[in-house]
TORRODREN-567910 format. One record per residue: x negated, y, z of N, C-alpha, C, O in turn; residue number from 1. Coordinates in Angstrom, 3 decimals. Each point is the difference from the previous one (the first is absolute). Last residue first. Layout:
# residues N
+----------+----------+----------+----------+----------+----------+----------+----------+----------+----------+----------+----------+-----+
|   n_east |  n_north |     n_up |  ca_east | ca_north |    ca_up |   c_east |  c_north |     c_up |   o_east |  o_north |     o_up | num |
+----------+----------+----------+----------+----------+----------+----------+----------+----------+----------+----------+----------+-----+
|        X |        Y |        Z |        X |        Y |        Z |        X |        Y |        Z |        X |        Y |        Z | NUM |
...
+----------+----------+----------+----------+----------+----------+----------+----------+----------+----------+----------+----------+-----+
This chain:
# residues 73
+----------+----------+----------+----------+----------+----------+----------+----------+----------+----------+----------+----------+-----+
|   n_east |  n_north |     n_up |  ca_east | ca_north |    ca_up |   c_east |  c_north |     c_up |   o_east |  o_north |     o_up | num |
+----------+----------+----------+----------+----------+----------+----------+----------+----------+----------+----------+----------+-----+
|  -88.970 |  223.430 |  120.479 |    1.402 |    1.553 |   -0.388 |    0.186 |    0.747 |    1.607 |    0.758 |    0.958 |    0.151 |  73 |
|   -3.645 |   -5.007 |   -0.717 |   -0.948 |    1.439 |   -0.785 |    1.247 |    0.878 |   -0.214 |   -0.048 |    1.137 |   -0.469 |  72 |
|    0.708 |   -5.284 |    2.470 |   -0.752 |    0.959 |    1.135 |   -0.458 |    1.111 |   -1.086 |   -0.582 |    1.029 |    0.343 |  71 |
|    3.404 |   -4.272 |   -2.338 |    1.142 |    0.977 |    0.914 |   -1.141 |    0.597 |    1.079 |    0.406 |    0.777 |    0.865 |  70 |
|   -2.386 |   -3.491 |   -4.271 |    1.088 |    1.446 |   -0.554 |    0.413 |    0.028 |    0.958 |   -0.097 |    1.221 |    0.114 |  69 |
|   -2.479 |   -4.743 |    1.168 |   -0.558 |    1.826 |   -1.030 |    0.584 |    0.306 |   -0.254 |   -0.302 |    1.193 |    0.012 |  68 |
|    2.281 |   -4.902 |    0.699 |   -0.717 |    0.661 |    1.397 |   -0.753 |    1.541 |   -0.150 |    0.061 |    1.151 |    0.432 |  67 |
|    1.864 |   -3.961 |   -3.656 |    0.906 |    0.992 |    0.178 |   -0.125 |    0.306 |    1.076 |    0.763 |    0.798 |    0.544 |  66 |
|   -3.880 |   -3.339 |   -2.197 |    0.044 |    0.736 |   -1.110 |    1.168 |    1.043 |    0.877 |   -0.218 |    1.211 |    0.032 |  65 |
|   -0.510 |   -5.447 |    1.834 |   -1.183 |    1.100 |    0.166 |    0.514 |    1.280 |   -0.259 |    0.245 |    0.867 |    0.839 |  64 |
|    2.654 |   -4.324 |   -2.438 |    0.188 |    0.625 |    1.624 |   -1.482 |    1.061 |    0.609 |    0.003 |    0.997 |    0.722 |  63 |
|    0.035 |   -3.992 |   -4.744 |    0.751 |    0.961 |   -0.397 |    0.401 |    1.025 |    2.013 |    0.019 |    1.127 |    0.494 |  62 |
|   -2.886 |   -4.626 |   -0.769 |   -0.903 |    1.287 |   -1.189 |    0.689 |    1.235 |   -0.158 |   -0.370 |    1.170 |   -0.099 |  61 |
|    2.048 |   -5.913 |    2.217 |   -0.657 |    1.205 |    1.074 |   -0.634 |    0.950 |   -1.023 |   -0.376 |    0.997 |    0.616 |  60 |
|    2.777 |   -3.803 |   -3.036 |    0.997 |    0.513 |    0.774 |   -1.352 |    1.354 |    1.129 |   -0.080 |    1.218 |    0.161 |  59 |
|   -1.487 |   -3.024 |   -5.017 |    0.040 |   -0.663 |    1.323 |    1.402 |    1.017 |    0.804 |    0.305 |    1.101 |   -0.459 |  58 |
|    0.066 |   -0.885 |   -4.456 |   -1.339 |    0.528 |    0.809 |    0.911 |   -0.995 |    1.255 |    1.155 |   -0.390 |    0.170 |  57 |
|    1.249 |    0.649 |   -3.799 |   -0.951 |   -0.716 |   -0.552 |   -1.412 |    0.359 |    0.829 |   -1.142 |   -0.187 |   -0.421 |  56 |
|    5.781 |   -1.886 |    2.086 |   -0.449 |    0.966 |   -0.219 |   -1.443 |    0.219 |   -0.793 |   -0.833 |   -0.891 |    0.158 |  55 |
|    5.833 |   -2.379 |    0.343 |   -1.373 |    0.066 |   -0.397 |   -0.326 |    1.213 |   -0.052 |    0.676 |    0.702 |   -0.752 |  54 |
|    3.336 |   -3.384 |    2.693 |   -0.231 |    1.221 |   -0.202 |   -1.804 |    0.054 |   -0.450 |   -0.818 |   -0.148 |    0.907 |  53 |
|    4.954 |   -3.798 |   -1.287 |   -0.536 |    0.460 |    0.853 |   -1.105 |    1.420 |   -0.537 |   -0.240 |    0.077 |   -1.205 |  52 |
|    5.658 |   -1.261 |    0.515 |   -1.586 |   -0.831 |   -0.453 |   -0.808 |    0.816 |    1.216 |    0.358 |    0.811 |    0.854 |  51 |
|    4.957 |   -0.620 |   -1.337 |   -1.440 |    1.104 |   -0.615 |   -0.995 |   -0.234 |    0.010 |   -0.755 |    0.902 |   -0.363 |  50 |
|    4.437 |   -3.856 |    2.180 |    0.523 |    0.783 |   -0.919 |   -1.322 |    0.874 |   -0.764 |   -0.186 |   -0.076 |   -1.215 |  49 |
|   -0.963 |   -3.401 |    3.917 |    0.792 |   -0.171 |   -1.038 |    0.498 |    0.722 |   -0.396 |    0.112 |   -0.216 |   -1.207 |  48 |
|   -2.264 |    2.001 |    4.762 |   -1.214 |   -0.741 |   -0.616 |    0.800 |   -0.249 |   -1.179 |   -0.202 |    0.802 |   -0.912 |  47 |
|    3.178 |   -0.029 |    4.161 |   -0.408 |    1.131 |   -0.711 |   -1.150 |   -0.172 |   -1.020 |    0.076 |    0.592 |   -1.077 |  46 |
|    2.030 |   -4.332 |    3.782 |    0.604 |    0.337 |   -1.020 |   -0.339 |    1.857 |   -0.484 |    0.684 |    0.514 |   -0.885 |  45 |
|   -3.372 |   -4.599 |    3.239 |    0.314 |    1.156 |    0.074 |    0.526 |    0.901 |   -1.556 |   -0.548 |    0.477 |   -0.994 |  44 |
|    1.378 |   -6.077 |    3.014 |   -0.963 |    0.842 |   -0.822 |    0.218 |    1.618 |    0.652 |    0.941 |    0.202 |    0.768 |  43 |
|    0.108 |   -6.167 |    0.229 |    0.399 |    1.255 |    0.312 |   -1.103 |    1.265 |   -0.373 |   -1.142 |   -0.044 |    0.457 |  42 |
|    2.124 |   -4.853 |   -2.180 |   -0.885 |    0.821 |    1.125 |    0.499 |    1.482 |   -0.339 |    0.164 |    0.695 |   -1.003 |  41 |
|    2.122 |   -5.384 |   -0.337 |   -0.647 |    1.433 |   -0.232 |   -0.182 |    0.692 |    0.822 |    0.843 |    0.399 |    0.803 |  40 |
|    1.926 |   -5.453 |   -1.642 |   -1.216 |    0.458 |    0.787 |   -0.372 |    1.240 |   -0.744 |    0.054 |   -0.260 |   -1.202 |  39 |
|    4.011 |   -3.594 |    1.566 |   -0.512 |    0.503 |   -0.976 |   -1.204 |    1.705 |    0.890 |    0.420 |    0.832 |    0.805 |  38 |
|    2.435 |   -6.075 |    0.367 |   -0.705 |    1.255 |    0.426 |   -0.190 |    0.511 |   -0.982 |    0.018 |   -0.862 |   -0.878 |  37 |
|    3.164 |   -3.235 |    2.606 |   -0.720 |    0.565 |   -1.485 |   -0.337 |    1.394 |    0.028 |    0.877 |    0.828 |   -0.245 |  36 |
|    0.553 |   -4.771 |    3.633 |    0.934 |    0.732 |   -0.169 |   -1.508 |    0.418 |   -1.415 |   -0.946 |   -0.733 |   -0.289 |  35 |
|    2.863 |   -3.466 |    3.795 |   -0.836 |    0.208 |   -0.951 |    0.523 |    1.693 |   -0.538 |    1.209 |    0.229 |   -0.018 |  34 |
|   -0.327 |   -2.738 |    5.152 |    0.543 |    0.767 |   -1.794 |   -0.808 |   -0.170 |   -0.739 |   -0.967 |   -0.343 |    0.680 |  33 |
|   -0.121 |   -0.195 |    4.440 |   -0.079 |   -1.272 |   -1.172 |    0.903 |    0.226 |   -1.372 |    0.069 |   -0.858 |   -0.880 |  32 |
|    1.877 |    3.981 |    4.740 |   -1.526 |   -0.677 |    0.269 |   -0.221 |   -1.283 |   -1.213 |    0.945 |   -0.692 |   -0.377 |  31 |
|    2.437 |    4.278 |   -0.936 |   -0.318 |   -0.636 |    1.197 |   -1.061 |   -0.669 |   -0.382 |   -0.536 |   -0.245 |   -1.081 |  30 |
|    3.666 |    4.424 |   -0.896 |   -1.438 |   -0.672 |   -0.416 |    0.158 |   -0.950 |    1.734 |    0.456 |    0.493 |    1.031 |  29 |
|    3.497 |    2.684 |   -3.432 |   -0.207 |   -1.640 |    0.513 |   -1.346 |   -0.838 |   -0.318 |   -0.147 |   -1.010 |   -0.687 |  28 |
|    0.783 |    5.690 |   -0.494 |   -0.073 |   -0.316 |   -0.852 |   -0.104 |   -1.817 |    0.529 |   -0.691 |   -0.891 |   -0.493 |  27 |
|    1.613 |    4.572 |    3.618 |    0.624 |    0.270 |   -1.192 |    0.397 |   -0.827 |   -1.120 |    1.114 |   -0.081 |   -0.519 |  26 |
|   -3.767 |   -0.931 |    4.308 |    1.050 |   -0.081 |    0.396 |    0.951 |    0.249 |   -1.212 |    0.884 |   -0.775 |   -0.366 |  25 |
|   -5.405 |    1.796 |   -0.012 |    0.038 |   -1.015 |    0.072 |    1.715 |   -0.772 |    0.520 |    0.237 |   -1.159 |   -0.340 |  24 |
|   -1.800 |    5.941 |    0.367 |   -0.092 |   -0.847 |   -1.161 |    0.351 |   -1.081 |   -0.316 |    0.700 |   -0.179 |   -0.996 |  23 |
|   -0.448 |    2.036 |    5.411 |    0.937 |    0.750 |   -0.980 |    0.010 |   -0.577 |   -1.216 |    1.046 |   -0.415 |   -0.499 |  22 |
|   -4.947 |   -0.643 |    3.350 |    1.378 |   -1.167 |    0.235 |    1.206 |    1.006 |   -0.721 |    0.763 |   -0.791 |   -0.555 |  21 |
|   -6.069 |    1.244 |   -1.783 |    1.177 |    0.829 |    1.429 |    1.262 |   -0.905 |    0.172 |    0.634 |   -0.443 |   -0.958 |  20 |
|   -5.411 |   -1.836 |   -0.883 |    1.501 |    0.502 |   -0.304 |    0.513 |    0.460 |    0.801 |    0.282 |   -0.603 |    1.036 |  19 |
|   -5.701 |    0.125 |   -1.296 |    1.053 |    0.213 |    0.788 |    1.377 |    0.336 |   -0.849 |    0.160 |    1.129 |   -0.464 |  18 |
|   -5.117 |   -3.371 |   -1.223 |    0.743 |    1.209 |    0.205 |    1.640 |    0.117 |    0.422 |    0.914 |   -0.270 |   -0.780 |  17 |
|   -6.767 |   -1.696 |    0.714 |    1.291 |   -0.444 |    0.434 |    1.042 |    1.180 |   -0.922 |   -0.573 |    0.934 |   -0.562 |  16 |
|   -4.801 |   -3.734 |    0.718 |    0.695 |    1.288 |    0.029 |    1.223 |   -0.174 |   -0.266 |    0.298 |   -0.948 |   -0.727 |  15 |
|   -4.598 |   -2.645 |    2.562 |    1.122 |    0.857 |   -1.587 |    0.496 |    1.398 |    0.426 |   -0.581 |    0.701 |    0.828 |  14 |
|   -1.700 |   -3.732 |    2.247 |   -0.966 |   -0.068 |   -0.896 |    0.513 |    0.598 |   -1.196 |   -0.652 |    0.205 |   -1.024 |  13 |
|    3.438 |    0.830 |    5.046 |   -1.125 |   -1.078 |    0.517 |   -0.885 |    0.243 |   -1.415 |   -0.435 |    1.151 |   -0.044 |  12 |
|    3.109 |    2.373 |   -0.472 |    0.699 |   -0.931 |    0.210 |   -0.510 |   -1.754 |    0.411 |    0.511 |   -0.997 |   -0.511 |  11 |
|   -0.620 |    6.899 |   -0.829 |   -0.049 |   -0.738 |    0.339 |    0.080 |   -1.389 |    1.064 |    0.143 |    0.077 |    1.220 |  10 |
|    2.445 |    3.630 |   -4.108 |   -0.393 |   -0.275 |    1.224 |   -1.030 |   -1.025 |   -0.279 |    0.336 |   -0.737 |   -0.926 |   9 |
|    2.295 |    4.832 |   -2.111 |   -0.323 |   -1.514 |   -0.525 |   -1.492 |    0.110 |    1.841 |   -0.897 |    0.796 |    0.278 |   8 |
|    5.858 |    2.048 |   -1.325 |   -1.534 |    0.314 |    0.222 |   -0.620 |   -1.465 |    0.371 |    0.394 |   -0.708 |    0.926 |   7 |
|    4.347 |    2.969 |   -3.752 |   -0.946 |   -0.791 |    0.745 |   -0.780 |   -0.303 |    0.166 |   -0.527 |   -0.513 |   -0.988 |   6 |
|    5.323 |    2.693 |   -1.502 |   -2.246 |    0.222 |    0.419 |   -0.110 |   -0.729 |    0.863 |    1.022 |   -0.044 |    0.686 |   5 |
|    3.715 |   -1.482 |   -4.132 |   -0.493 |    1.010 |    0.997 |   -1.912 |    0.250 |   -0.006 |   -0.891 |   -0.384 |   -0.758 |   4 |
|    5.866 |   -1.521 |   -1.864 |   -0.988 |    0.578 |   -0.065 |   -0.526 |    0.198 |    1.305 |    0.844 |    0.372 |    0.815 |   3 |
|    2.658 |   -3.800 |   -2.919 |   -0.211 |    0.970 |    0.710 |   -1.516 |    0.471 |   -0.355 |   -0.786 |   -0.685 |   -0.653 |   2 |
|    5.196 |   -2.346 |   -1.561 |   -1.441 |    0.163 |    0.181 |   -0.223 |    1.288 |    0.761 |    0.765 |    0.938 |   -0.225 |   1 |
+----------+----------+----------+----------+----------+----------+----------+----------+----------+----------+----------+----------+-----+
């Protein structure tokens, strides 16, 4: 079994996705095979490791805020 990424095409009224001929050669895929996909979208693996970041003030409130401090020093 192989792994790989691949960028999902579209495909007249569907959507497609390209076996690299390395792959496919590897794993003797030919035209009319039946073969068994298993599918996951591809994620941002920093998001998964540490969640996502909740502030409890607006982001621009906080960027004001340190607009004033660095013109009043």
């Amino acid at each position: 079994m192989e792994g790989m990424e691949a960028k999902v095409r579209k495909w007249g009224r569907s959507i497609g996705i390209v076996i690299p001929v390395e792959i496919a050669e590897k794993e003797k895929i030919k035209v009319n095979d039946n073969v068994e996909i298993f599918i996951r979208k591809k994620s941002n693996a920093i998001r998964e490791t540490f969640g996502t970041l909740r502030l409890k003030e607006p982001t621009e409130k906080i960027l004001k805020e340190i607009d004033k401090d660095l013109w009043h020093d």
